[in-house]
C-alpha positions in Angstrom: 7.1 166.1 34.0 5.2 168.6 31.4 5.1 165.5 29.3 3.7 163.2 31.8 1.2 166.0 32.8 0.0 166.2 29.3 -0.3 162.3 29.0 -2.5 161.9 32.1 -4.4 164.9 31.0 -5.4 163.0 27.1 -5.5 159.9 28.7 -8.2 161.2 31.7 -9.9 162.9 29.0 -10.1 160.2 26.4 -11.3 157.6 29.5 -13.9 159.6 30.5 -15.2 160.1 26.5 -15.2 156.5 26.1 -16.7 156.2 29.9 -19.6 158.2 28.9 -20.3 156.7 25.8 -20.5 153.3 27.6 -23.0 155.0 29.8 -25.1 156.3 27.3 -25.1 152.8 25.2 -25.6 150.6 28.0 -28.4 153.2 29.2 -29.9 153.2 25.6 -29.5 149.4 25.8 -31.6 149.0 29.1 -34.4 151.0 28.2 -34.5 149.2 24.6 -35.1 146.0 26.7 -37.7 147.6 29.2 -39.7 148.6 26.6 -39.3 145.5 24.8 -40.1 144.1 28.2 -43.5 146.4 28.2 -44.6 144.8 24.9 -44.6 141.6 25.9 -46.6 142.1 29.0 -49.1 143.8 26.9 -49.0 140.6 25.0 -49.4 138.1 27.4 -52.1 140.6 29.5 -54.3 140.2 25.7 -54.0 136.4 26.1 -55.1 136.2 29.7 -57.9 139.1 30.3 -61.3 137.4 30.3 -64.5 138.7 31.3 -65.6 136.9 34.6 -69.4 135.4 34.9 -70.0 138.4 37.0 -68.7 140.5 34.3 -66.1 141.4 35.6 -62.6 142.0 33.8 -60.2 138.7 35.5 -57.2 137.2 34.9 -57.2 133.7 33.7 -56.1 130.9 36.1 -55.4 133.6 38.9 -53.5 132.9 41.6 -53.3 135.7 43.8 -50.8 134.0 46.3 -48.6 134.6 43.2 -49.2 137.8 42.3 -46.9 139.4 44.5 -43.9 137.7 43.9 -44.6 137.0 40.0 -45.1 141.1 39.8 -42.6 142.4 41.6 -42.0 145.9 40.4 -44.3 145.4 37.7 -48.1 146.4 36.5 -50.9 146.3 34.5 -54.0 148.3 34.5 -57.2 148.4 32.7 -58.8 151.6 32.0 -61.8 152.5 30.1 -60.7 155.3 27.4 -62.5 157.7 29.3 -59.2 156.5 31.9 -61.4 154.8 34.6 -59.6 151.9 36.3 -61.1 148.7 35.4 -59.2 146.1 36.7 -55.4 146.4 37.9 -53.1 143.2 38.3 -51.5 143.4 41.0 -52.7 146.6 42.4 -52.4 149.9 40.9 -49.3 151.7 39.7 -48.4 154.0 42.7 -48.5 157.2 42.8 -44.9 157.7 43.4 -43.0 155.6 41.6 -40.8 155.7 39.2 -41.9 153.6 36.1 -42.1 153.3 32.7 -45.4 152.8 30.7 -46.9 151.2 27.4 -50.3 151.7 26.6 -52.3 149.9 23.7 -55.9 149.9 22.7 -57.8 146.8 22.5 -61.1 145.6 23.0 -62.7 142.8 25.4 -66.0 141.3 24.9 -66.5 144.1 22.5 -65.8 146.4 25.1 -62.7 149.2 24.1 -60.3 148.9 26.9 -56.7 150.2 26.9 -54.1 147.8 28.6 -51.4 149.5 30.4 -48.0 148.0 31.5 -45.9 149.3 34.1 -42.6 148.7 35.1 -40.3 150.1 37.7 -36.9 152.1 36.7 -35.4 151.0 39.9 -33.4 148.3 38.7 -32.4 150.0 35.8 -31.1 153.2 37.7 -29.6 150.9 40.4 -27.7 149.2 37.1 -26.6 152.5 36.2 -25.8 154.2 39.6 -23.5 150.9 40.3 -21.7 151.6 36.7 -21.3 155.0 37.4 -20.1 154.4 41.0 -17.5 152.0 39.5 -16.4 154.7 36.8 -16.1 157.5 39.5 -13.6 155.4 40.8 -11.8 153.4 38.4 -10.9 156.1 36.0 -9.2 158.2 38.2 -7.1 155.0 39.7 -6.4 154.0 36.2 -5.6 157.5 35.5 -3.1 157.8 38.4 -1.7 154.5 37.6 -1.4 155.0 33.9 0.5 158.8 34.7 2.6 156.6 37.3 3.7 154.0 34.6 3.9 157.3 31.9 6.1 158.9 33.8 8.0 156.4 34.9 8.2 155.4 31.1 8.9 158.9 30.4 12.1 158.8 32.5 13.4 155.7 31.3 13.0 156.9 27.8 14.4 160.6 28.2 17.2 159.0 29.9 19.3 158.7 27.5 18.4 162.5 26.6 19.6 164.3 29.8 22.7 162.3 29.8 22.9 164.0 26.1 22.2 167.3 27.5 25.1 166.9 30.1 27.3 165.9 28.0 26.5 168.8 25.4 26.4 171.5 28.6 29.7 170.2 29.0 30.8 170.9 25.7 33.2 174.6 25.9 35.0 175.7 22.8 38.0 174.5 24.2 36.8 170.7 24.5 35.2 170.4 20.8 36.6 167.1 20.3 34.1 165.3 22.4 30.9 163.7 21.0 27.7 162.7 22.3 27.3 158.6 22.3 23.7 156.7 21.8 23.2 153.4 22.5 21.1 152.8 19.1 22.7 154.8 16.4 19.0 153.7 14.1 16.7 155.5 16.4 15.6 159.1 16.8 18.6 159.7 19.5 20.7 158.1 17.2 19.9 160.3 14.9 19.6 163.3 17.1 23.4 162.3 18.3 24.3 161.9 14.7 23.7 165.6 14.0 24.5 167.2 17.0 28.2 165.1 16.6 28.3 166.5 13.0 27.6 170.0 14.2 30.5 169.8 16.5 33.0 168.5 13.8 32.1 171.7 11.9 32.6 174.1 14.8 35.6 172.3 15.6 37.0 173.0 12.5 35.7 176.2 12.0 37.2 177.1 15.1 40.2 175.9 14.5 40.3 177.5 11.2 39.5 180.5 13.4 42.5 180.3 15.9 44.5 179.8 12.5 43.4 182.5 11.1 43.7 184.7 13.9 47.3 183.1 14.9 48.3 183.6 11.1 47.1 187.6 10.9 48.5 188.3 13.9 52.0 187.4 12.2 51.8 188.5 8.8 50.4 191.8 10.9 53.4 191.7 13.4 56.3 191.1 10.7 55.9 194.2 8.9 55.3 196.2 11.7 58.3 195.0 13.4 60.7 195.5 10.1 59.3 198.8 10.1 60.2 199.8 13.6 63.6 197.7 13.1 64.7 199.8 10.6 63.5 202.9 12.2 65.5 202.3 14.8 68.7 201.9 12.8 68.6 204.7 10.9 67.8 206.8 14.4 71.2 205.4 15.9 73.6 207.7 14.1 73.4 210.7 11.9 73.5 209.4 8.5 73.6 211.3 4.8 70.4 211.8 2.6 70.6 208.8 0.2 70.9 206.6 3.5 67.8 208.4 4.5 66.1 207.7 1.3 67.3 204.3 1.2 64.9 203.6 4.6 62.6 205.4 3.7 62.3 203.5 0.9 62.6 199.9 2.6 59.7 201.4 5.5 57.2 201.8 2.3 57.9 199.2 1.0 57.0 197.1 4.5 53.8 199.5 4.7 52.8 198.9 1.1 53.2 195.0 2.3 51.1 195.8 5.2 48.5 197.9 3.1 48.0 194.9 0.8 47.7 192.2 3.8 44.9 194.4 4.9 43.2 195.0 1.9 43.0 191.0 1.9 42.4 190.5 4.5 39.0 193.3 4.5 38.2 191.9 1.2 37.4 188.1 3.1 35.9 189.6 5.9 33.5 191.2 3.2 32.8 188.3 1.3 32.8 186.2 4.9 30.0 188.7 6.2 27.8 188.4 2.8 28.6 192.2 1.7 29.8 191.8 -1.1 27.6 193.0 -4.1 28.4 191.7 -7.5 27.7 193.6 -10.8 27.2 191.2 -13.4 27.6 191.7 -16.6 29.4 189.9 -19.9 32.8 189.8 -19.4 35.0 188.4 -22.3 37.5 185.6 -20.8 40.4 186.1 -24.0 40.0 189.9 -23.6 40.7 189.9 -19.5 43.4 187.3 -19.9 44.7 189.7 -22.4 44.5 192.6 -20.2 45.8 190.6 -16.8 49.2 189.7 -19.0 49.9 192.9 -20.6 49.7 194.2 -16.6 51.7 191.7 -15.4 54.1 192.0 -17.8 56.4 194.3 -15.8 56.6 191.7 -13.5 57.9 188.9 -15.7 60.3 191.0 -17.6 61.8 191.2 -14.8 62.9 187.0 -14.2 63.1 187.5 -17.8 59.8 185.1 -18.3 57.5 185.3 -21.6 53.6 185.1 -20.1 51.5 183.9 -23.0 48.2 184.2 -23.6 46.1 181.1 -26.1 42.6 182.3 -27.4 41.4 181.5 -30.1 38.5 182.9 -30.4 35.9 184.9 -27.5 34.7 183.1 -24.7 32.4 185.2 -22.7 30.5 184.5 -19.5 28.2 186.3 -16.6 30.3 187.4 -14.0 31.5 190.3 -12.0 34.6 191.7 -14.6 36.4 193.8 -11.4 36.6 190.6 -8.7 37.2 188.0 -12.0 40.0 190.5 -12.5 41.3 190.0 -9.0 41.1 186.3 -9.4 42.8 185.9 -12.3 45.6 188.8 -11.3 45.9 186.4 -7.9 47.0 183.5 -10.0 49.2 184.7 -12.9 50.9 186.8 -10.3 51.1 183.3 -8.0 52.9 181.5 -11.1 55.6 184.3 -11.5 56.6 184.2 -8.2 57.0 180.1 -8.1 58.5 179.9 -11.5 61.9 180.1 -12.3 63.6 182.7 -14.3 63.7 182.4 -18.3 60.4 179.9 -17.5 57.0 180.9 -19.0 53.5 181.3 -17.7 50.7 180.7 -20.3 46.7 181.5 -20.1 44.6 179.4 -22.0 40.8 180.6 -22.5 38.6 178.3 -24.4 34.8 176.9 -24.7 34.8 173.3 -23.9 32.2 171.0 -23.6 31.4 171.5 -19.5 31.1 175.0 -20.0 34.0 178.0 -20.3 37.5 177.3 -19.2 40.4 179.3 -18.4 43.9 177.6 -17.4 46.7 179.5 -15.7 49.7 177.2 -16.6 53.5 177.8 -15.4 56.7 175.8 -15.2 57.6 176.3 -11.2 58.2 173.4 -9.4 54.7 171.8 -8.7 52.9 171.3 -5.8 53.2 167.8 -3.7 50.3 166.0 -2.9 50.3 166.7 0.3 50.3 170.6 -0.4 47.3 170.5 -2.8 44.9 170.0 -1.0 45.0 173.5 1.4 46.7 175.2 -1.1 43.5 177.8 -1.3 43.7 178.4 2.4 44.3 181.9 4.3 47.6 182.4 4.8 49.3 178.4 3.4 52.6 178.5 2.3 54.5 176.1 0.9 57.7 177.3 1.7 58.1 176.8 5.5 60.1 179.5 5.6 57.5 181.7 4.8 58.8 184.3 2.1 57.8 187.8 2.0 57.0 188.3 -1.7 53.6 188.0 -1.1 50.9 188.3 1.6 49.4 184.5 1.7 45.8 185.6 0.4 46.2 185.8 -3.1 45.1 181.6 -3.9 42.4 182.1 -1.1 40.9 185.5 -2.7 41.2 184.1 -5.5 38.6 181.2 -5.1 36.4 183.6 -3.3 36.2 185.6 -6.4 35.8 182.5 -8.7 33.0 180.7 -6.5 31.1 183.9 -6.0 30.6 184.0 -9.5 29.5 180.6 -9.8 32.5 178.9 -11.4 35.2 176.6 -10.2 38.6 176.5 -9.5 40.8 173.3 -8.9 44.9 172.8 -9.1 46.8 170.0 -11.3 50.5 169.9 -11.3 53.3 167.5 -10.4 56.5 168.1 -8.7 59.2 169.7 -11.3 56.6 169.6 -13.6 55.0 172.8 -13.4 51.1 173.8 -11.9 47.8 174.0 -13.7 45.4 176.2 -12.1 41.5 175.7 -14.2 38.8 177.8 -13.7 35.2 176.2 -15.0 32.5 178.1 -15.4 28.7 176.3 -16.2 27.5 176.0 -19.8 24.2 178.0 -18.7 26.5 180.8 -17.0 24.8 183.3 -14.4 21.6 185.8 -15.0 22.6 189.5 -15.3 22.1 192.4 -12.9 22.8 193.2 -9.5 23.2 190.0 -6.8 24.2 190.1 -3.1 26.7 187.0 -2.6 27.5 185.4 0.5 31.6 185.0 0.8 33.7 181.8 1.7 33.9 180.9 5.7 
């Protein structure tokens, strides 16, 4: 309706602009040709004004049963230029009327005279009244009937629109499947469609990553918990001696230093999901960290009696934030102990290659399957159905938090019972220095 309001309201106005200018012009127009008119009747009164034998001022071949009709609502005059009325054809002007007037100087029988013509406006205004009678009421009918056929226009058009806004109102987070339909996919709804129906994919999966998420935490949360309270319970049954006690004790901190990690994940991706993470960039050697993530690790490799080796040859540094690259690279050499055999080996390979700095966390586990690979980086995957409890879930998706934050890449190669090649990339022209707020994976 506001849109049919505001097309009347242009339309009215730009009618009644071009209404008045056709006023004005044809008004300009008429007067042009009365005074064009006026001329020629001074003309014609030059050719015909003789002096009579009397001496008298006459008009040539005078009719005067003529006169009235021939000068219907027009006059001329002869004045002396003192402005004495010397002769007046058919009578003079009167006193009252509305006329227009053309004077000239001229002489007769070497008398000065001035030859006034008179014409009436009446026609003229009567022309103009009749226009402006016809405007007064055809732009308001053409205005109603052109906000009529606008609005109705209007509907027809924005049809198609409130059917979209149904549908959309009908939308709930619970029925984010559904997509709006247009009839022309090429025009502006089409288009409008197109988006909206994109938008929805994205909260669709974002909310489903959501429920995910929140249906994964809640177990990881719960299993702990529960072993805790399990064991707790146990123990509580029956008196038991110290080293019993000490034995669950021991298994209860180990669940809560489980639980402790899961939550330290799990508020380091909030962080980085809310954009509070603050990066302190600086140089940061790659051989060197590699370096220091293996001798840390160590510990843990002895222990599946596995060699972790580390291949630099020389130092490849880049920009980054040395504390969360730790983290990432700690996530993934720590991934390829768990999944690798014992007696297997783990190597890190840091070099400068031509797309910019590298680093390659290579093991001899098993491999991923294709159909693994791609959401191996998400919250809480597993692989292993069964869902061990050597780890938390978060280290693969921390990882390429910490990797992408500080503008590099990370991508997986492997084959099955061939081992897994995690890559890191970092761009040839690196990242400035100082202190930068980044915004975290969703």
């Amino acid at each position: 309706m506001r849109l049919t309001v505001w097309y009347a309201a242009a339309l009215t106005v730009a009618m009644t602009l071009y209404g008045g200018g056709v006023f004005l012009f044809l008004r300009h127009n008429l007067y042009v040709h009365l005074e064009r008119d006026l001329r020629d009747d001074i003309e014609v009164a030059e050719g015909m004004l003789e002096r009579t034998e009397t001496g008298r001022i006459g008009w040539r071949a005078e009719r005067d049963e003529d006169d009235e009709e021939l000068m219907a609502g027009r006059w001329l005059e002869v004045r002396s230029p003192a402005g004495e009325l010397l002769y007046a054809r058919p009578r003079p002007v009167p006193p009252h009327a509305r006329v227009r007037r053309f004077s000239d100087a001229e002489s007769l029988g070497g008398q000065p005279i001035v030859l006034v013509a008179a014409r009436s406006e009446d026609p003229l205004r009567r022309e103009l009244a009749e226009l402006l009678a016809g405007m007064a009421v055809g732009l308001p009918l053409a205005a109603v009937l052109a906000a009529l056929g606008g609005y109705a226009l209007a509907r027809r058009a924005l049809a198609p629109l409130s059917d979209m806004a149904e549908r959309a109102r009908a939308i709930t987070p619970d029925r984010l499947g559904e997509r709006l339909v247009a009839e022309d996919a090429r025009d502006e709804l089409g288009q409008l469609a197109a988006v909206f129906n994109a938008m929805l994919a994205r909260l669709e999966r974002s909310f489903g990553e959501l429920r995910r998420f929140t249906a994964d935490a809640s177990h990881e949360l719960r299993t702990p918990l529960t072993a805790m309270r399990a064991v707790g319970e146990v123990a509580l049954r029956e008196p038991r001696k110290g080293e019993e006690y000490r034995e669950v004790i021991g298994s209860m901190l180990e669940e809560a230093d489980r639980l402790a990690l899961l939550v330290e994940g799990l508020l380091t991706l909030s962080r980085a999901d809310g954009g509070n993470v603050v990066l302190r960039r600086e140089r940061v050697d790659l051989a060197e960290l590699a370096r220091e993530v293996a001798a840390h690790l160590g510990v843990l490799a002895e222990e599946k009696r596995q060699v972790i080796a580390v291949i630099a040859s020389e130092p490849v540094d880049v920009q980054a934030d040395r504390m969360v690259m730790r983290r990432a690279l700690i996530n993934l050499v720590d991934n390829a102990i768990k999944y690798t055999p014992e007696g297997g080996s783990v190597g890190i390979l840091v070099r400068r290659e031509p797309g910019g700095p590298t680093i390659e966390v290579v093991d001899t586990g098993p491999g991923i399957s294709t159909e693994h690979r791609e959401r191996i980086f998400d919250r809480f995957y597993r692989i292993d159905k069964a869902r061990p409890r050597d780890g938390v879930g978060l280290g693969l998706a921390i990882a390429r938090w910490a990797v992408e934050t500080n503008g590099g890449q990370i991508d997986v190669e492997c084959a099955n019972g061939r081992g897994s090649t995690f890559r890191i990339r970092f761009s040839p022209a690196g990242n400035a220095c100082g202190t930068t707020d980044i915004q975290g994976l969703a």
